[in-house]
MIDOSE-1310 file (N, C-alpha, C; in nm, 2 decimals, decimal comma, always signed):
residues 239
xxxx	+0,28/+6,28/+6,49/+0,22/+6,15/+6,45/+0,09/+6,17/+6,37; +0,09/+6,14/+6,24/-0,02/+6,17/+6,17/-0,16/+6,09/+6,16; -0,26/+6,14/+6,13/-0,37/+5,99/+6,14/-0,32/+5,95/+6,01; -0,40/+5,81/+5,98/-0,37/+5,80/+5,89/-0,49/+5,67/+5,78
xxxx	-0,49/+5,69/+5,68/-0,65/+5,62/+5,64/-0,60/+5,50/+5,53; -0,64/+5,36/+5,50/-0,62/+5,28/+5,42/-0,78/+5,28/+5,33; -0,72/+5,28/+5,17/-0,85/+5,18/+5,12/-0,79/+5,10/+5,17; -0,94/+4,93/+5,11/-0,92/+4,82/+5,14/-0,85/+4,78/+4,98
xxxx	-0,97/+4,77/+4,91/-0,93/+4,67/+4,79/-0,75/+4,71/+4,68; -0,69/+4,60/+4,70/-0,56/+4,61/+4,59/-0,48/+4,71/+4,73; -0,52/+4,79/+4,88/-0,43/+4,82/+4,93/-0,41/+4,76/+5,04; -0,50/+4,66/+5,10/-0,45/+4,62/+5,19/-0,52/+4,45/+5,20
xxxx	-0,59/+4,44/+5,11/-0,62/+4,32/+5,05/-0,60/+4,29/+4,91; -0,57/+4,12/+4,89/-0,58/+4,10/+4,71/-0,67/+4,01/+4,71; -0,73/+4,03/+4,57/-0,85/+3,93/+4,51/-0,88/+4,00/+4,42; -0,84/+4,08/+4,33/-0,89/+4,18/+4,20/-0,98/+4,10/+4,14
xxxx	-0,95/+3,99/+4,07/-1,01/+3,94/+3,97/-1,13/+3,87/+3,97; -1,09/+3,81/+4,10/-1,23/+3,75/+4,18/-1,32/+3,87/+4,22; -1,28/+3,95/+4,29/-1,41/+4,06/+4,34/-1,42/+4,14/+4,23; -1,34/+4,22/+4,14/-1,47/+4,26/+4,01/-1,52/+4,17/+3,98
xxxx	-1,55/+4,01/+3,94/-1,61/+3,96/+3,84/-1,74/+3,93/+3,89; -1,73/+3,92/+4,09/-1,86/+3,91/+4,16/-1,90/+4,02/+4,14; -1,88/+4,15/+4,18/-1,93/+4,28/+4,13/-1,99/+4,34/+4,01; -1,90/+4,28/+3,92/-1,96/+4,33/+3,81/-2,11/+4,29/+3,73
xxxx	-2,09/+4,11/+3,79/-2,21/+4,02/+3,82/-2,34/+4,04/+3,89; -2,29/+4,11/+3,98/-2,45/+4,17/+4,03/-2,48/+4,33/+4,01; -2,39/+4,38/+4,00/-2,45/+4,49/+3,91/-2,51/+4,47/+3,75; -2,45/+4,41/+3,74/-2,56/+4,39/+3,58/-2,66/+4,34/+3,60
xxxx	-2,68/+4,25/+3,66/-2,84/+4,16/+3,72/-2,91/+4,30/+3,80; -2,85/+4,36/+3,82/-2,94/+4,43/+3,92/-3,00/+4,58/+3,79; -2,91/+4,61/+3,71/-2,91/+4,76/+3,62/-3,00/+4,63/+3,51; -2,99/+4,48/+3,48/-3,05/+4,47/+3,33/-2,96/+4,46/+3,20
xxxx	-2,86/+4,54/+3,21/-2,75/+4,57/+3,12/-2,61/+4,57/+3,11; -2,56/+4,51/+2,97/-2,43/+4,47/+3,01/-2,32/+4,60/+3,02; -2,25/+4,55/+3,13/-2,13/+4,69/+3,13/-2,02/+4,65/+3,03; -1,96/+4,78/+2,94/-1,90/+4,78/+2,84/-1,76/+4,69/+2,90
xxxx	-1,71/+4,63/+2,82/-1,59/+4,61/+2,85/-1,49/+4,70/+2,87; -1,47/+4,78/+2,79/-1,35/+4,91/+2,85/-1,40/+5,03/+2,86; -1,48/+4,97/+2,97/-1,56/+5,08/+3,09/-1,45/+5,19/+3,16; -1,44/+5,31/+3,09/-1,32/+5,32/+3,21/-1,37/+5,43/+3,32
xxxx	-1,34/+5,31/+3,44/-1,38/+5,30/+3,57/-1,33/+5,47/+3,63; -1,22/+5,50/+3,59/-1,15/+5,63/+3,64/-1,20/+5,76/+3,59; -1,33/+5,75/+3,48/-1,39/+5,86/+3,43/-1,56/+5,89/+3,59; -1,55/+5,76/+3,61/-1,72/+5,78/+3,73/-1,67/+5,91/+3,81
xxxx	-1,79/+5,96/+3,85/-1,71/+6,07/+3,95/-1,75/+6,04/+4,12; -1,80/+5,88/+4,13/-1,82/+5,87/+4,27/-1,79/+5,73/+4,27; -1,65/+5,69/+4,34/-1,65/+5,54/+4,35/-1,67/+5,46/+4,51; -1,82/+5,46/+4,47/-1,83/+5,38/+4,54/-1,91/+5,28/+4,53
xxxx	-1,99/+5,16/+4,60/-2,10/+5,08/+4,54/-2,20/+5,14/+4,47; -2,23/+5,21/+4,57/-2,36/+5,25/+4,53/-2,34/+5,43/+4,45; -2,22/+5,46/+4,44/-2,16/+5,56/+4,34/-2,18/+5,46/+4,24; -2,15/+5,39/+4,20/-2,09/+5,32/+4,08/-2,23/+5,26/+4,03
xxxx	-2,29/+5,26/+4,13/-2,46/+5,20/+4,06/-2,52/+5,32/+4,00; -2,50/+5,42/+4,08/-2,57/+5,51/+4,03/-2,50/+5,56/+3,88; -2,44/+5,58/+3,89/-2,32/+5,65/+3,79/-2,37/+5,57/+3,70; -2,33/+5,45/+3,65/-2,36/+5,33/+3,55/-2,51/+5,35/+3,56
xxxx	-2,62/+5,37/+3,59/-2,73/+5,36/+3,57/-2,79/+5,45/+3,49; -2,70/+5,59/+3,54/-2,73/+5,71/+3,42/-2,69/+5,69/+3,29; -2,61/+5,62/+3,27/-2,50/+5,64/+3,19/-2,50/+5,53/+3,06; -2,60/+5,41/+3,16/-2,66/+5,29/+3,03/-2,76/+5,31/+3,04
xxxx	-2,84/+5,36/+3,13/-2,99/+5,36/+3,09/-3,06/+5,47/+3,09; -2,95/+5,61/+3,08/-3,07/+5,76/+3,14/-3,15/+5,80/+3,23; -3,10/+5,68/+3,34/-3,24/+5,72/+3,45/-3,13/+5,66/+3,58; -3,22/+5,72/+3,75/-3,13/+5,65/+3,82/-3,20/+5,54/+3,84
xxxx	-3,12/+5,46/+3,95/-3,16/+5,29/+4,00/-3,26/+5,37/+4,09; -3,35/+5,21/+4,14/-3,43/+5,23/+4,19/-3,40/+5,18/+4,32; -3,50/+5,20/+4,44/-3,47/+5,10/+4,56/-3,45/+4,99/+4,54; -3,57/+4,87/+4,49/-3,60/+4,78/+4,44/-3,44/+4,75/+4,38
xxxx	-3,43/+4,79/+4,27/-3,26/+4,81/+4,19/-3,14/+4,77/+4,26; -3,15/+4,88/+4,38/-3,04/+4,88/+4,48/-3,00/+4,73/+4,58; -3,11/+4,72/+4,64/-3,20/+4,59/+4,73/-3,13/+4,50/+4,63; -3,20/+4,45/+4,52/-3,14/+4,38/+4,42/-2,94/+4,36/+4,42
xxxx	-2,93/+4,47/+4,38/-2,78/+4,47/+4,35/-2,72/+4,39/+4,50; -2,75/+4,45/+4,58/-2,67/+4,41/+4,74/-2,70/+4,29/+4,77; -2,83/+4,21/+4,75/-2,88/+4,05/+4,77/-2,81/+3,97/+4,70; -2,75/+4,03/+4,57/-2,71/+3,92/+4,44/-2,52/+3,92/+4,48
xxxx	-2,47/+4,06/+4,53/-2,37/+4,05/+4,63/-2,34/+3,99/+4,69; -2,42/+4,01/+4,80/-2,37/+3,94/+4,91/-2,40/+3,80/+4,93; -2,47/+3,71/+4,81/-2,49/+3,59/+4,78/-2,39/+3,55/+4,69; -2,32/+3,62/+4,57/-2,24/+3,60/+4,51/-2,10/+3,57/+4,60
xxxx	-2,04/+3,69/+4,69/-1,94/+3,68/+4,75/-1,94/+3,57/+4,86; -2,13/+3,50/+4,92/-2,08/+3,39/+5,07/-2,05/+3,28/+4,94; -2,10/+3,27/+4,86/-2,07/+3,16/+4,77/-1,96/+3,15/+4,76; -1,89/+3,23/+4,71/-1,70/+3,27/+4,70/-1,65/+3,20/+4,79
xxxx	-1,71/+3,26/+4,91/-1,62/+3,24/+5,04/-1,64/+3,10/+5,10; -1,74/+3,05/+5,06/-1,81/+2,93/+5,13/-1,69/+2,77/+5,03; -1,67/+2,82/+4,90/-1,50/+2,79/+4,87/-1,45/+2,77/+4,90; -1,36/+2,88/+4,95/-1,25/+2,93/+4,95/-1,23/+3,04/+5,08
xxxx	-1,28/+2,99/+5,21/-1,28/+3,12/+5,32/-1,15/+3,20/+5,30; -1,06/+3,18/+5,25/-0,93/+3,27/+5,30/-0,87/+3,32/+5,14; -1,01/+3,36/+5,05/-0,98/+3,39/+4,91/-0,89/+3,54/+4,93; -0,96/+3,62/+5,05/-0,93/+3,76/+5,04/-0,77/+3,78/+5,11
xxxx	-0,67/+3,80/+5,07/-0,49/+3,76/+5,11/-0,49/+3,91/+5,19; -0,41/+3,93/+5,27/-0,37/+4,03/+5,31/-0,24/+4,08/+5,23; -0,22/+4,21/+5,20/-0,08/+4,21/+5,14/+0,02/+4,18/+5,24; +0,17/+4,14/+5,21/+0,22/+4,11/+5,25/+0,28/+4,24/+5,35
xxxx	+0,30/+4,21/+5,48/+0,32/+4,30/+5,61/+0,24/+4,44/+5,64; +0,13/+4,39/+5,60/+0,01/+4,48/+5,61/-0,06/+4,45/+5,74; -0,02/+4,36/+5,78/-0,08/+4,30/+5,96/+0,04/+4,38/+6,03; +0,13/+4,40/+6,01/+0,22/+4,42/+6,10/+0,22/+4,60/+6,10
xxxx	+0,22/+4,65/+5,95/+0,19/+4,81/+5,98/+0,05/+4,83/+6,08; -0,10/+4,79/+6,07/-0,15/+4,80/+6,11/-0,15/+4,75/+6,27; -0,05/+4,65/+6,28/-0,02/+4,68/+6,45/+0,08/+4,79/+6,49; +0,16/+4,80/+6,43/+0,22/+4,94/+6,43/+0,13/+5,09/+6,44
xxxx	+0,03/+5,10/+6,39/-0,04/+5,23/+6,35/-0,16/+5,24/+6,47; -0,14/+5,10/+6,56/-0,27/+5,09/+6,60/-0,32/+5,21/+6,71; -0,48/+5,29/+6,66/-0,53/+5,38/+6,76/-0,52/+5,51/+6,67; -0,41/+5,52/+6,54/-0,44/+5,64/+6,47/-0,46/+5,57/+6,32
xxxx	-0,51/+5,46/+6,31/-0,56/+5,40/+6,13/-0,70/+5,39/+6,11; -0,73/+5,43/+6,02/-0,87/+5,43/+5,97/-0,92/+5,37/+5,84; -1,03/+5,31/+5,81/-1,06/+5,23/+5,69/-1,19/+5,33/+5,57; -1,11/+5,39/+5,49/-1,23/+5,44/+5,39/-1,25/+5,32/+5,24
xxxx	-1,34/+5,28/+5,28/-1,40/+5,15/+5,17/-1,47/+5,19/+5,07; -1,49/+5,21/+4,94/-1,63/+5,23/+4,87/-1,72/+5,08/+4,88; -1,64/+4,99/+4,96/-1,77/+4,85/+4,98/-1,88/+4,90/+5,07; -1,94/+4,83/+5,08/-2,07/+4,87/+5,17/-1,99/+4,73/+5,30
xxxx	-2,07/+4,81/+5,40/-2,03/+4,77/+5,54/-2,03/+4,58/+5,54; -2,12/+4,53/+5,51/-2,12/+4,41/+5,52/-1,99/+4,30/+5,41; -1,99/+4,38/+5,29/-1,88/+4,33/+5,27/-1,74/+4,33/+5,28; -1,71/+4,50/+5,32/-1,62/+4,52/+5,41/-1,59/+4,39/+5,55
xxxx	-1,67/+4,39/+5,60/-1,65/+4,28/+5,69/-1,63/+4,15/+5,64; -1,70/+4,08/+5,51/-1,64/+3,95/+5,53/-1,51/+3,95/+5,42; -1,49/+4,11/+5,34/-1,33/+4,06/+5,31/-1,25/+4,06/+5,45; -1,24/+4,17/+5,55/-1,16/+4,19/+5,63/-1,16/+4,01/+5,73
xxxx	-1,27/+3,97/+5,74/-1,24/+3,82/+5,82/-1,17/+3,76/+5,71; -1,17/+3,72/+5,61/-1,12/+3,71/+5,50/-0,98/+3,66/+5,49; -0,94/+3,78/+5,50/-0,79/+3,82/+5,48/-0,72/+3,77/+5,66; -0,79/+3,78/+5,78/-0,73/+3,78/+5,84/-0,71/+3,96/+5,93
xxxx	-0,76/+4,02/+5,88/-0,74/+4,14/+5,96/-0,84/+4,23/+6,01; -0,93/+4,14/+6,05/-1,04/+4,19/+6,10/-1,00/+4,17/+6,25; -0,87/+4,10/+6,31/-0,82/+4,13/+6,43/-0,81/+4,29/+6,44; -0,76/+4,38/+6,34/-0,74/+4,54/+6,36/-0,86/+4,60/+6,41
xxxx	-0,88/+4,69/+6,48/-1,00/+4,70/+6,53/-1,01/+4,90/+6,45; -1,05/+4,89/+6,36/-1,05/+5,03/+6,29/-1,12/+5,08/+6,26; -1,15/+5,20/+6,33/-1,30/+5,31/+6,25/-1,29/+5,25/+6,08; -1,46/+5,25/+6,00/-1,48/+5,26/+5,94/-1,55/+5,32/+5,87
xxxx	-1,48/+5,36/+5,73/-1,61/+5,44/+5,67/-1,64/+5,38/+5,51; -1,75/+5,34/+5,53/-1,77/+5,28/+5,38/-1,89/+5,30/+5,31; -1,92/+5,25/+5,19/-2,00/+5,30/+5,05/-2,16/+5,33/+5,19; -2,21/+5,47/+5,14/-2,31/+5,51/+5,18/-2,39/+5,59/+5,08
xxxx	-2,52/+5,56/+5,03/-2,57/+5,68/+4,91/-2,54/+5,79/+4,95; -2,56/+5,92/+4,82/-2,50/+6,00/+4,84/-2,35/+6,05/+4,86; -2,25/+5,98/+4,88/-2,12/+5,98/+4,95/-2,01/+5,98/+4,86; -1,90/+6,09/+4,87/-1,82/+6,02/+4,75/-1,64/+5,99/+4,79
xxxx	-1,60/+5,99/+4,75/-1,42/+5,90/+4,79/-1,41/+5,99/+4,90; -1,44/+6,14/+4,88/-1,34/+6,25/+4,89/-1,41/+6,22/+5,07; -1,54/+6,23/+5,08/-1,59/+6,26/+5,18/-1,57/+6,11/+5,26; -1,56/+5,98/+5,23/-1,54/+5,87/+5,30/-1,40/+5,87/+5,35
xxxx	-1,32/+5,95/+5,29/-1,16/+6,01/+5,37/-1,17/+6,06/+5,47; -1,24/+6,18/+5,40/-1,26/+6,30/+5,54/-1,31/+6,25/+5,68; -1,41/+6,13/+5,67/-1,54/+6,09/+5,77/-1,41/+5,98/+5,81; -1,37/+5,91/+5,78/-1,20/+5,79/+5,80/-1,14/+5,87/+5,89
xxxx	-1,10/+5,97/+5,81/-0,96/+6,06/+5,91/-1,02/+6,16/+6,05; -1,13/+6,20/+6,05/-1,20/+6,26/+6,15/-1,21/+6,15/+6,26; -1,22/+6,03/+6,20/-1,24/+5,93/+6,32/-1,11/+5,89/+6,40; -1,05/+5,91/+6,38/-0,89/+5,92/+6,42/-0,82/+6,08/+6,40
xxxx	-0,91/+6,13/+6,48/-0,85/+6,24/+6,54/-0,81/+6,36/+6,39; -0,85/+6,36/+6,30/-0,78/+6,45/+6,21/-0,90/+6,58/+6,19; -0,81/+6,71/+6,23/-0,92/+6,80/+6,19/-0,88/+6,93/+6,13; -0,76/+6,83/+6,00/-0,74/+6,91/+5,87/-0,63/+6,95/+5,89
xxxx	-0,55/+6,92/+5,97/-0,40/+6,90/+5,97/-0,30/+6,80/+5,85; -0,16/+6,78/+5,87/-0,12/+6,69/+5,83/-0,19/+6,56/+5,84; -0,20/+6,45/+5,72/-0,21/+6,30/+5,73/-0,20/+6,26/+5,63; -0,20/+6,11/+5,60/-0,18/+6,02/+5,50/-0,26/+5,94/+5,47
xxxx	-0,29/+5,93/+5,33/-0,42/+5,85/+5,27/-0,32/+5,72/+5,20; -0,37/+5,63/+5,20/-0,29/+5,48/+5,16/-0,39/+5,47/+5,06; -0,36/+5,44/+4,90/-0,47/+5,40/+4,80/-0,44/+5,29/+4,68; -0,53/+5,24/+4,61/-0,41/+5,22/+4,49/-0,50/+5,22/+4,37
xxxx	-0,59/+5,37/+4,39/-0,69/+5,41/+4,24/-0,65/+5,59/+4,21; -0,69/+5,61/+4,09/-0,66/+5,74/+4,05/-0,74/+5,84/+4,18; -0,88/+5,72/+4,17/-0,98/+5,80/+4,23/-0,93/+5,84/+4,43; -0,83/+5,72/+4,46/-0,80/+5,77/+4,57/-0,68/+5,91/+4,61
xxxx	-0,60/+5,91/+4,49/-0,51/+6,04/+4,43/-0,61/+6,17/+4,47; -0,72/+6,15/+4,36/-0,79/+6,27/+4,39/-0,86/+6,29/+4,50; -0,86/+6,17/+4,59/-0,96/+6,25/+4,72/-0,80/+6,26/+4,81; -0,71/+6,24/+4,81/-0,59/+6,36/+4,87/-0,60/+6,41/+4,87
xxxx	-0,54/+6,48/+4,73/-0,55/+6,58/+4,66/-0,67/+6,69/+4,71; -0,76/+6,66/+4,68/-0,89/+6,70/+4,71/-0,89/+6,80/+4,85; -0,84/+6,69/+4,95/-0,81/+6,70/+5,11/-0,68/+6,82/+5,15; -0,61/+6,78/+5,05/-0,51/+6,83/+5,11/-0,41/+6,78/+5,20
xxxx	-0,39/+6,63/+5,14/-0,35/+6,54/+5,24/-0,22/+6,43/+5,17; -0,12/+6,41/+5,24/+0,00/+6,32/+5,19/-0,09/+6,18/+5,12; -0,02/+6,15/+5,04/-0,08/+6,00/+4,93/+0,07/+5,95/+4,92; +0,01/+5,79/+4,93/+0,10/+5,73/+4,90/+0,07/+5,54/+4,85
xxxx	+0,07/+5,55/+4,73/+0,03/+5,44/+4,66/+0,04/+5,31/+4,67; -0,05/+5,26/+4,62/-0,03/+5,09/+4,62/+0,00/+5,00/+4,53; +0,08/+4,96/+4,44/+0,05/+4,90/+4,32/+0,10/+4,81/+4,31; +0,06/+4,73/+4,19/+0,06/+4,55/+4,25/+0,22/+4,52/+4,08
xxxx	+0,19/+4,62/+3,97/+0,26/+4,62/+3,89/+0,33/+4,72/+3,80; +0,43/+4,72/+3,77/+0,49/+4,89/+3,69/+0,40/+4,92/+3,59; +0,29/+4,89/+3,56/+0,20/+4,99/+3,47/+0,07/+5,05/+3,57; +0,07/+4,98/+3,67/+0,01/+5,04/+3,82/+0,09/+5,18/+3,86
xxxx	+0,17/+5,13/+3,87/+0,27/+5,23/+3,94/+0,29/+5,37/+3,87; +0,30/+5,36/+3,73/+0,30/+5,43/+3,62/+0,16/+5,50/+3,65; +0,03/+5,45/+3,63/-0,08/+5,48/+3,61/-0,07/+5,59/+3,74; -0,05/+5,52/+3,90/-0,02/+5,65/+4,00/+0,06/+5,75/+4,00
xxxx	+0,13/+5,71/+3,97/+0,28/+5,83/+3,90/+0,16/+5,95/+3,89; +0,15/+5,89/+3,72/+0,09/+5,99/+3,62/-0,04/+6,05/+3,70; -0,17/+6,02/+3,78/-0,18/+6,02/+3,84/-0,21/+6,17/+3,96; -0,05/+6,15/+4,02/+0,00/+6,24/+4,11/+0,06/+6,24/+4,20
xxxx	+0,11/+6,06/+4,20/+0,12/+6,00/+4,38/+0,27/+6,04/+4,35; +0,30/+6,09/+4,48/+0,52/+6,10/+4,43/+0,52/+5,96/+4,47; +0,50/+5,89/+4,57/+0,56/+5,80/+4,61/+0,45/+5,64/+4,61; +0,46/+5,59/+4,57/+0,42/+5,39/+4,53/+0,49/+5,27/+4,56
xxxx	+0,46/+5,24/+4,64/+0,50/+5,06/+4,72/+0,41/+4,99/+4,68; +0,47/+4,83/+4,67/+0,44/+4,69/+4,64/+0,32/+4,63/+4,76; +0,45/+4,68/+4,87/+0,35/+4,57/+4,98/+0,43/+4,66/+5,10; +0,41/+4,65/+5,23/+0,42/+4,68/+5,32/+0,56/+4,61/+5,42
xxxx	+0,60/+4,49/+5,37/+0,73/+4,45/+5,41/+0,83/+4,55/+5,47; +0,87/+4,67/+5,43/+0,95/+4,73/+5,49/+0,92/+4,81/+5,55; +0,89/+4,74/+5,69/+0,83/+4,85/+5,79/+0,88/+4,98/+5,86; +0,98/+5,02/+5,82/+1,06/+5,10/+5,93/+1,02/+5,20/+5,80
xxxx	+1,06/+5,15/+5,62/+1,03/+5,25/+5,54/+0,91/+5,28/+5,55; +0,79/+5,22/+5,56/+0,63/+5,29/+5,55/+0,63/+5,33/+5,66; +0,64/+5,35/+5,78/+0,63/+5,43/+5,88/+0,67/+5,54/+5,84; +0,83/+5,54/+5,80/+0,91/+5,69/+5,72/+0,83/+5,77/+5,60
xxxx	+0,73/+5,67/+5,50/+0,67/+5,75/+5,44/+0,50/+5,79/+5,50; +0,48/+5,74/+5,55/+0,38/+5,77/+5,64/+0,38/+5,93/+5,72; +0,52/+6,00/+5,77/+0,50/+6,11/+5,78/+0,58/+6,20/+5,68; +0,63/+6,15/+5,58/+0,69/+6,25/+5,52/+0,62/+6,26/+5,34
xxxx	+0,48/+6,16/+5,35/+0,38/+6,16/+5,24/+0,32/+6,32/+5,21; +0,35/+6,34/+5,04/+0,30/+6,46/+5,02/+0,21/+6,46/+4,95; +0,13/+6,61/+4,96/+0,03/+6,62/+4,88/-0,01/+6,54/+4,72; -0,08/+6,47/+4,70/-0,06/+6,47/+4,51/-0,02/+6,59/+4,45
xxxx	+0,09/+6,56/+4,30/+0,08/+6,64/+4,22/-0,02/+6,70/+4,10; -0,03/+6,76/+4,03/-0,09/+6,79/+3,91/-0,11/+6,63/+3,86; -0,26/+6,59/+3,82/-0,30/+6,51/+3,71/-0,25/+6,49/+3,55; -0,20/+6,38/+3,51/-0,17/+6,40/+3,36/-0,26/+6,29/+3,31
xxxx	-0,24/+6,30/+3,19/-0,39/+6,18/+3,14/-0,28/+6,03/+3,18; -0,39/+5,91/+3,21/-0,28/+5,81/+3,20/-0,40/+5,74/+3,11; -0,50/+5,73/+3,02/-0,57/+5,65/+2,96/-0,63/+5,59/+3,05; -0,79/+5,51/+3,04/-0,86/+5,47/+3,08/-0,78/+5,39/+3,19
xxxx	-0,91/+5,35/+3,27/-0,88/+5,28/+3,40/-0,98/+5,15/+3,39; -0,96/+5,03/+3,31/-1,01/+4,95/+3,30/-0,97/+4,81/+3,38; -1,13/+4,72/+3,45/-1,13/+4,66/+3,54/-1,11/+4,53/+3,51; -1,04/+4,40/+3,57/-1,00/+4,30/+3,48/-1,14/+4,22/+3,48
xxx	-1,11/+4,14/+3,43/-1,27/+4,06/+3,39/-1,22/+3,90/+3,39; -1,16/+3,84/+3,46/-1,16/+3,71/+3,49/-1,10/+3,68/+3,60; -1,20/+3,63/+3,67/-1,13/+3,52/+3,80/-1,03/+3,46/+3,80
């Protein structure tokens, strides 16, 4: 029985379009400057919030964020997303039979986020699956995919044995890979799917509906393969 770790965003929640565009909204308020349009996201080498602040900060302005910066970025956040929600409480969808593996899994699943803790929490009320009661590990300075896996999977018992990482970014490929650990993809469309392929994921699902099969790939998930280029990894830009 293997542990086993979920991202959140595009794997076990949807809202793409909506959560980059609050994202990308207060990170620019917070850095000063606008992020390029075909930013591609799959070149940063830490994705997480506050990876991706730093990252972007070097990288438009030659210098890192500051506290002040940071503080900033997370206020305009988490004001941006209760606004969202104060909408629309149930913007964040669960994929479809993603409640039911996670009652399945329950006691060996674990949550590695690059959100920071508090918004982790109001997508997961969100969506509805904040009934799951799951170790989490999410965006902390300093920290990067590979290690928010490792600190996921240790919390459910893993200590470098077999397990399975659930993702649906290049960047989650490489913290498998990384690990040493079965990957198995999430993708919402065949140039998703394509993109994981290439990638390294052998294996990519829609949604979670076929429960008897994601259990089956759950222990027979393999390592990622070798990386091939798939072109930039650009983020959509409309709600």
């Amino acid at each position: 029985m293997r542990p086993i770790v979920f991202d959140l965003d595009q794997t076990l929640i949807r809202a793409e379009a909506l959560d980059w565009s609050l994202w990308l909204a207060a990170i620019t308020e917070a850095l000063g400057v606008p992020i390029p349009a075909d930013e591609d996201w799959s070149a940063h080498p830490v994705h997480t919030d506050h990876g991706l602040l730093q990252s972007l900060s070097h990288s438009l302005r030659g210098r890192p964020f500051t506290g002040d910066e940071r503080a900033h970025f997370e206020d305009r956040l988490f004001a941006r997303l209760d606004d969202a929600l104060a909408g629309a409480p149930e913007v964040f969808v669960a994929i479809p039979g993603a409640a039911d593996v996670l009652d399945a899994l329950a006691g060996r699943a674990a949550l590695a986020t690059g959100n920071l803790h508090a918004i982790t929490t109001r997508k997961l009320r969100s969506s509805g699956l904040d009934r799951h009661a799951m170790p989490c590990s999410c965006s902390a300075a300093g920290i990067d995919r590979t290690e928010l896996v490792g600190r996921a999977l240790a919390r459910v018992g893993w200590t470098g044995g077999p397990a399975t990482s659930f993702g649906d970014g290049v960047w989650d490929v490489r913290a498998a890979r990384a690990l040493g650990v079965g990957f198995v993809g999430v993708a919402q469309t065949d140039a998703h799917e394509a993109r994981l392929h290439a990638a390294g994921a052998r294996r990519v699902l829609r949604d979670y509906t076929d429960l008897a099969r994601v259990l089956d790939w759950i222990e027979e998930a393999e390592v990622p393969g070798p990386e091939a280029s798939a072109g930039p990894w650009v983020a959509p830009r409309d709600a």
